[in-house]
Structure formats: C-alpha cells, structure tokens
C-alpha positions, 0 to 999 in steps of 0.5 A: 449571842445577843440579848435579845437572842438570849431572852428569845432562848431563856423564854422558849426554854421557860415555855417548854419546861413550864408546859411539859411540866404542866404534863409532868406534875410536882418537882419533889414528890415526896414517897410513902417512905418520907423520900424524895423523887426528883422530877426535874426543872419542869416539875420544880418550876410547877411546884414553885408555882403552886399551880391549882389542878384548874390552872394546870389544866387552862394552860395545858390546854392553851400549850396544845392549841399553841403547839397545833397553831405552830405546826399549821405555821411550819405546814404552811408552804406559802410563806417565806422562812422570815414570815414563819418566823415572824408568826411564830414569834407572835404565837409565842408572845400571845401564848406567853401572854395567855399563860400569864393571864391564868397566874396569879399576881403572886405566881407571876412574880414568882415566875419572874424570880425563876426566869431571872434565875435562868437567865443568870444560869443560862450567862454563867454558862456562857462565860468560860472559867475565871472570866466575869 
C-alpha cells in the first residue's frame, strides 16, 4: 500500500472514530463507584480532544450533512465510478476542513499527535513480526 493510500485510509478511519464519537461521548467514563467504562477509540479521540458540548454539536452537525451530501454522490447514476470518487474525495477534504475550523489551535495539534499516532499503529500492523 502506498502512502497516499495509507493517508486516504488513516484519514477515513480518523473521521469516522472522531464523528461516531461526537455521538458516543467520553472515552473513560468514570462510574459512581470511582471505575472505569471503556468506551473505545472514538470516545478516547473526543476525550483527548476536550470537546465543548458546542463543538461536538457544530461538527455533529457538519458529519451529517457530509454523510447526506455522500449518499446524493452514490445515488447519482449519471456519473462514472472515478467521478464519485473524485466528489467524495473533495467531500472529505471540505468536511476535514470544516472540522478542523471548530478545533481550537490547541485541539488541532492535538489531533495532529493522535493521527500521527494511527499512522504509526496503522505501519506496525503492516509490517509482519521481526521485520522493520
């Protein structure tokens, strides 16, 4: 796999944890009792974040529309497969885009440091035992 493919990859992976946890809330919940509930990698990416509720509503909100905007792509019988492609790689640039706009600098870096940190996880599973 090339790298631009493991970026397109890492990139649909990052958007879809971060949107379905926008849905899903914090990573570690804690109990009543002082435990922990494990959420998952959404909740953890939305907890490192640090989302304010408005934010997680205003980007809430941008992943549906961009989720109603993709299935019009798909739907859209007069065009060829590279021409869905091509509408939904910009779909997920300006999504990407609009996303990042509600972060703040601080968030931004942030998620910077948790997308390396797929990447890096993403490469490790790729590369078979004893080999680097």
């Amino acid at each position: 796999m090339n790298t631009n493919t493991t970026g397109k990859i890492s990139g649909i992976i990052l958007g879809v944890v971060l949107g379905a946890g926008l849905v899903g809330g914090a990573a570690v919940a804690q109990t009543k009792t002082g435990g922990e509930h494990w959420l998952g990698l959404r909740g953890r990416i939305v907890h490192a974040l640090g989302l304010t509720t408005a934010q997680r509503q205003q980007i809430r909100s941008i992943l549906l529309d961009a989720r109603a905007q993709r299935k019009l792509i798909w739907q859209d019988d007069n065009q060829t497969l590279g021409a869905a492609k091509n509408r939904l790689a910009n779909l997920r640039v300006q999504t990407r885009a609009k996303v990042e706009a509600v972060l703040t600098p601080a968030q931004r870096a942030q998620l910077d440091v948790l997308k390396g940190r797929l990447k890096s996880g993403l490469k490790d599973r790729r590369t078979p035992p004893g080999k680097v």
